[in-house]
C-alpha positions as CSV (number, residue, x, y, z in Angstrom):
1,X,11.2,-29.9,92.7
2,X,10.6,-26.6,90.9
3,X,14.2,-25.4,93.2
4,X,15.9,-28.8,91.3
5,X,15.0,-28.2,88.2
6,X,16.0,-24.1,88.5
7,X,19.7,-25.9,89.7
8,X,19.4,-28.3,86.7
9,X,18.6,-26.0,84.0
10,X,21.3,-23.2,85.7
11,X,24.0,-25.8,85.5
12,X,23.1,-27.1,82.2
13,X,23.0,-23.4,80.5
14,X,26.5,-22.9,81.8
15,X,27.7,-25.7,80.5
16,X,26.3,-24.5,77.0
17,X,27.7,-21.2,77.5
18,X,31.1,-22.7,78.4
19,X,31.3,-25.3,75.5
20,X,30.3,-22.8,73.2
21,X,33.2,-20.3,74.8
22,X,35.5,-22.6,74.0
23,X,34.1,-24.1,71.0
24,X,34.4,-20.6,69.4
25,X,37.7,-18.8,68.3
26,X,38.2,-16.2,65.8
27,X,41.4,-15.5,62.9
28,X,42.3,-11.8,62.5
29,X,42.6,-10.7,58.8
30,X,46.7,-9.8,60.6
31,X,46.9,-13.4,61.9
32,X,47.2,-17.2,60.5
33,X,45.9,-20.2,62.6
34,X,47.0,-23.8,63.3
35,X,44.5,-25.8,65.2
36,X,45.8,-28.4,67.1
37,X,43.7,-31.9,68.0
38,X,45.8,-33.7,70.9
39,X,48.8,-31.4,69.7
40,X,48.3,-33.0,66.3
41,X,47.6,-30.2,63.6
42,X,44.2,-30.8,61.7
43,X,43.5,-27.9,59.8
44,X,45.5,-24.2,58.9
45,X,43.3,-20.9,58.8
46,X,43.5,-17.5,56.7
47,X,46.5,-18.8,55.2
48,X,48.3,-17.4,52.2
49,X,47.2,-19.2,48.8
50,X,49.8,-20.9,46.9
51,X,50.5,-19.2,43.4
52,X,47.9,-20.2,40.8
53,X,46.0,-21.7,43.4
54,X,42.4,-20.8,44.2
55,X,41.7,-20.1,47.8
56,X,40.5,-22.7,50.5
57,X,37.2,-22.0,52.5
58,X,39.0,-21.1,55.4
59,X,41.4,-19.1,53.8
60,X,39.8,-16.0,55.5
61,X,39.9,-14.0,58.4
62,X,36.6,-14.6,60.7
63,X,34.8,-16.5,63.1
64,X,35.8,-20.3,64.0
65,X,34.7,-23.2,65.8
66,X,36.7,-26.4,66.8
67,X,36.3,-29.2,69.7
68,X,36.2,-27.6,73.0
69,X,38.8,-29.3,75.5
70,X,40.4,-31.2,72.4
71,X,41.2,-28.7,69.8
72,X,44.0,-26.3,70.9
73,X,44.9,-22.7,68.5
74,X,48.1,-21.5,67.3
75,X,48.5,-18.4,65.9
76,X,51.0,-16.7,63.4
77,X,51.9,-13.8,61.9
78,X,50.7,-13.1,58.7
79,X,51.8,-10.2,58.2
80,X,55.7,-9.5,57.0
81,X,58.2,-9.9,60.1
82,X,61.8,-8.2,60.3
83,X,64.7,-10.2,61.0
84,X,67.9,-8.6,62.3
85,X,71.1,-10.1,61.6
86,X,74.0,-9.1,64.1
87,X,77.2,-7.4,62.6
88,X,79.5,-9.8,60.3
89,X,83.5,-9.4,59.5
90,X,83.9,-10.9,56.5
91,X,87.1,-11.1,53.8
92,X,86.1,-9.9,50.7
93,X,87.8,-11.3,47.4
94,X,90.8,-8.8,47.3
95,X,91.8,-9.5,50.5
96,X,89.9,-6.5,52.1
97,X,88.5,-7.2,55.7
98,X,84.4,-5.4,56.1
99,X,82.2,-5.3,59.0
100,X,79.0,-6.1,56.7
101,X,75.4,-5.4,58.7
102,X,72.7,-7.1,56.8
103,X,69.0,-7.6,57.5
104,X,65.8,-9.1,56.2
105,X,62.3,-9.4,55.6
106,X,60.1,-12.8,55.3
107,X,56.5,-14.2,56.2
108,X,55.2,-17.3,57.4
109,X,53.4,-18.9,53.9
110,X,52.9,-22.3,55.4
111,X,52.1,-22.2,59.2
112,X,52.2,-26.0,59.5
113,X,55.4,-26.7,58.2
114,X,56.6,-23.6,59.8
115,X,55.5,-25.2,63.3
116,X,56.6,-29.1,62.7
117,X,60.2,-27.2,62.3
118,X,60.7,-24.4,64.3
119,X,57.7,-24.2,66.4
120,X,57.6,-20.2,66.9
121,X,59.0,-16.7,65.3
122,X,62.1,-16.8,68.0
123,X,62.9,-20.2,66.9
124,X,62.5,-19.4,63.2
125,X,64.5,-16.2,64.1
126,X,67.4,-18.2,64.9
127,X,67.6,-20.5,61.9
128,X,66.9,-17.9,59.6
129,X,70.2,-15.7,60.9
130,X,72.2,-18.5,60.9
131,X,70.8,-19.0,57.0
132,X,71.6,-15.0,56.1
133,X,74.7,-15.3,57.9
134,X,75.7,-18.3,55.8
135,X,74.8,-16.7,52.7
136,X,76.4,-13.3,53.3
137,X,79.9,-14.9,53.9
138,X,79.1,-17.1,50.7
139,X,78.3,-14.2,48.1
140,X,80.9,-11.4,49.9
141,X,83.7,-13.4,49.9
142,X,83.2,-14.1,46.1
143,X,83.0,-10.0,45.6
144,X,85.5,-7.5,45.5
145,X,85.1,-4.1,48.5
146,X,84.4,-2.1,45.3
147,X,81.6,-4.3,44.0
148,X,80.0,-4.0,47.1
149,X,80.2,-1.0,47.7
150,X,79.8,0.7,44.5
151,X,79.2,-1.9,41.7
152,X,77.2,-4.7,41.7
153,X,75.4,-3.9,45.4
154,X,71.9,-4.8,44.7
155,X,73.1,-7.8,42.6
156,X,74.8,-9.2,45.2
157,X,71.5,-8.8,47.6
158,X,69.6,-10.1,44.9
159,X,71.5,-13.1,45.5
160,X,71.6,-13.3,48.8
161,X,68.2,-13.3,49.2
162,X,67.6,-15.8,46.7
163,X,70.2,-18.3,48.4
164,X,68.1,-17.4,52.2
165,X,65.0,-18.0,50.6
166,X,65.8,-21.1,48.9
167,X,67.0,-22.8,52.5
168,X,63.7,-20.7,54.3
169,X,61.4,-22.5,52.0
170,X,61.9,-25.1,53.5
171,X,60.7,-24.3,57.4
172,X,57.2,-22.9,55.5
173,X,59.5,-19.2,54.7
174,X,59.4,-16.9,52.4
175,X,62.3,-14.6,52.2
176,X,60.4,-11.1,50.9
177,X,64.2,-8.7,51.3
178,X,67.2,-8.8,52.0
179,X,69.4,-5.7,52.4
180,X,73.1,-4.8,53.5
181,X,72.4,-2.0,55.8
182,X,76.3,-1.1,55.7
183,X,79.6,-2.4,54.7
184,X,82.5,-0.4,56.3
185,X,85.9,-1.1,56.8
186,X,86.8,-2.4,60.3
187,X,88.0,0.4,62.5
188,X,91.6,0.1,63.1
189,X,91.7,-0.6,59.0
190,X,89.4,2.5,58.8
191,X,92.2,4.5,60.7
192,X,94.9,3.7,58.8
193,X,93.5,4.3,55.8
194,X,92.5,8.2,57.0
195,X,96.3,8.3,57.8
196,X,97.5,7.2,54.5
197,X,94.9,8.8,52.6
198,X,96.2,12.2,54.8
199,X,99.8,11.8,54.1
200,X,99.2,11.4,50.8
201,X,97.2,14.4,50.7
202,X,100.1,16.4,51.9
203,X,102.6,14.3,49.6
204,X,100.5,16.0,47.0
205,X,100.4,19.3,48.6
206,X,104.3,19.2,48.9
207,X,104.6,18.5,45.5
208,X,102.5,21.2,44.1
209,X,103.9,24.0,46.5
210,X,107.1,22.7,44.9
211,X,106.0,22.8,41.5
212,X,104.5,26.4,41.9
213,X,107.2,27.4,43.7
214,X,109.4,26.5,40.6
215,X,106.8,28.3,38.6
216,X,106.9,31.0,40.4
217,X,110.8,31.4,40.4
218,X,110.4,30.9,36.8
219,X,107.8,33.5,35.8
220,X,110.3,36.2,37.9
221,X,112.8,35.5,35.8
222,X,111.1,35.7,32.9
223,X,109.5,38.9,34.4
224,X,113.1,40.3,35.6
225,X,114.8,39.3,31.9
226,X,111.8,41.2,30.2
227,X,112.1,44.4,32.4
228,X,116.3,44.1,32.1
229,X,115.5,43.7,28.4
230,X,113.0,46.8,27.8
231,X,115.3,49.2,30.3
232,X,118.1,48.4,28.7
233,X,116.4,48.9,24.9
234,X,114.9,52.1,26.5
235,X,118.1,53.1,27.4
236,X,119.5,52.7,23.9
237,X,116.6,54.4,22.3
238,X,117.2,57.4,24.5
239,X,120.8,57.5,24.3
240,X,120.0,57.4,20.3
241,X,117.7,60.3,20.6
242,X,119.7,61.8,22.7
243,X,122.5,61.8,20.5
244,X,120.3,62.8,18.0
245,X,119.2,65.7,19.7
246,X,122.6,66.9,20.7
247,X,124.1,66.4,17.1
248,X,120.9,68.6,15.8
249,X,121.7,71.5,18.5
250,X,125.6,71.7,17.3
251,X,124.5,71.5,13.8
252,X,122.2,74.6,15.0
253,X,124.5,76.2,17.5
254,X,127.4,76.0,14.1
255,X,125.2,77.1,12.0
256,X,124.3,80.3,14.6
257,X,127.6,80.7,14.7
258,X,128.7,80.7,11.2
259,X,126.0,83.2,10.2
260,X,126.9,85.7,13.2
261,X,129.9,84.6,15.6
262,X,129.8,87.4,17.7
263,X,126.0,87.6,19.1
264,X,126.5,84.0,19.1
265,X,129.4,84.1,21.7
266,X,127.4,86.9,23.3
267,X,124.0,84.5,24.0
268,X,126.6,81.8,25.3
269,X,127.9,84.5,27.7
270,X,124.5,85.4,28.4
271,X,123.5,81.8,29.7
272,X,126.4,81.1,31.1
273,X,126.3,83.8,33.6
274,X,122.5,82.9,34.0
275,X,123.2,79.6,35.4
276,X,126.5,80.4,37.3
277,X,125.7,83.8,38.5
278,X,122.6,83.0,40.7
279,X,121.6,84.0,44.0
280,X,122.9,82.9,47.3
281,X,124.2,79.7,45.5
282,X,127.0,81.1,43.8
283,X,130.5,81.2,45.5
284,X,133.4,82.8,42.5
285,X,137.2,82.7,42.9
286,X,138.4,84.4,39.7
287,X,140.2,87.7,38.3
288,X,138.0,90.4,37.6
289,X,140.0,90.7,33.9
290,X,139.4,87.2,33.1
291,X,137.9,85.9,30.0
292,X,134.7,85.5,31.2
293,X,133.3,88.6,32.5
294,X,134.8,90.7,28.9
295,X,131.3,91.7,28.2
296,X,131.5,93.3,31.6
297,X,134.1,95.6,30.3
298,X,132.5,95.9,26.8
299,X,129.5,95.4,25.2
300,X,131.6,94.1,22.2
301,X,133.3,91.9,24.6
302,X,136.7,93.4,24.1
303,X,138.8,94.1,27.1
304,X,139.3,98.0,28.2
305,X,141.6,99.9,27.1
306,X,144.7,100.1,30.2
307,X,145.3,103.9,31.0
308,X,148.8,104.8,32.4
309,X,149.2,106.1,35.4
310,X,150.7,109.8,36.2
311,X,153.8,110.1,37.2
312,X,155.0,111.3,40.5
313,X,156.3,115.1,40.7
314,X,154.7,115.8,37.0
């Protein structure tokens, strides 16, 4: 009897242990639950307050307890989840075609709503690209390349996350972001504006080599007009002193000359056979009795006087 009621009292603390196993669950402060009665929800846990709301009992993270073998738990994410959109081609207002990559940020605010509609993250992953693919075509194709990509960029996110949001709201969403990670011109468009941009580039460089080669000629003949211009007034004002010069040493040589014409005839002897009698340079074919070798004869620069010659038999 005593071997019975070991067996009995066994039996019955494992079925206490077991029913309160499974009568016991707990809610990390990262997590939201759902508990589920016959796949009915009955209750959410840890769940995010509404604004201006105060918050439930169960509103917490911590430890649980629901109907063994009845009550099922589903878990969510409380935290804030990513959402990756794939790669859109899109035609902006001017006509421009742009490869737009867009992603975005939300978090599960009301887990039952969020599992009578989309049941789990990959099924809420779907409907929520399909909403930020929607809305990217919807607020792009209203702006021009250079408004997204320059002007009004975080404006026109701004509005594209309000449009996701407003749709997400309704699956128990809330959009938190939404960013464009790029928005680039497609890449056969991206090619052929690098070759325009480059042959206008060189169009340009054409034109300025031909506008400084122009300069260039230019500033030589200014340069060549100047020099021509100062030789040729250099010239003049040499020639003018020159002259000047010369006319002074003929006013001196004739007034030399007038005060004492025969030294003066004798220095002009002097230097002329100074310069035309010099050494190993000079090569004369004239009479010894010509004009200019009478102070040769003479220191007076007469000629000498002729004596006749005796005559034969005298």
């Amino acid at each position: 009897m005593s071997s019975l009621l070991r067996w009995t009292f066994s039996i019955i603390a494992i079925v206490v242990v077991l029913f309160l196993y499974f009568s016991v669950f707990i809610v990390d402060q990262t997590e939201q639950a759902l508990v589920l009665r016959f796949g009915d929800p009955v209750r959410s846990l840890n769940t995010p307050p509404e604004a201006g709301t105060t918050p439930a009992a169960d509103d917490h993270p911590g430890l649980y307890y629901k109907l063994p073998f009845v009550d099922n738990v589903v878990y969510f994410e409380k935290r804030i989840l990513d959402l990756d959109s794939p790669p859109l081609e899109i035609i902006a207002s001017d006509q421009k075609r742009l490869v737009v990559d867009a992603f975005s940020r939300y978090r599960i605010i009301n887990p039952l709503l969020f599992y009578q509609k989309v049941g789990n993250v990959n099924g809420a992953a779907s409907r929520l690209s399909s909403f930020l693919q929607s809305a990217v075509r919807r607020v792009l194709g209203d702006a021009s390349f250079s408004d997204l990509v320059r002007d009004k960029r975080a404006d026109l996110m701004t509005l594209i996350k309000q449009q996701v949001d407003q749709e997400a709201r309704e699956f128990g969403i809330e959009i938190v972001d939404v960013k464009i990670r790029s928005a680039d011109l497609p890449p056969e468009n991206s090619q052929a504006i690098y070759q325009r941009m480059q042959t206008e580039r060189q169009r340009q460089a054409t034109e300025l080599r031909a506008v400084g080669e122009q300069e260039s000629r230019r500033i030589r003949a200014e340069a060549d007009r100047t020099a021509t211009v100062t030789v040729a007034e250099a010239n003049g004002t040499a020639s003018r002193l020159q002259g000047d010069g010369e006319a002074q040493r003929n006013r001196i040589y004739a007034d030399a000359y007038s005060k004492d014409p025969d030294f003066f005839a004798f220095y002009r002897s002097m230097l002329a056979y100074q310069s035309g009698l010099k050494s190993g340079t000079t090569r004369l074919v004239i009479s010894p009795d010509s004009e200019f070798f009478r102070y040769f004869g003479s220191s007076l620069g007469k000629p000498a006087p002729v004596t006749a010659a005796p005559k034969a038999g005298g």
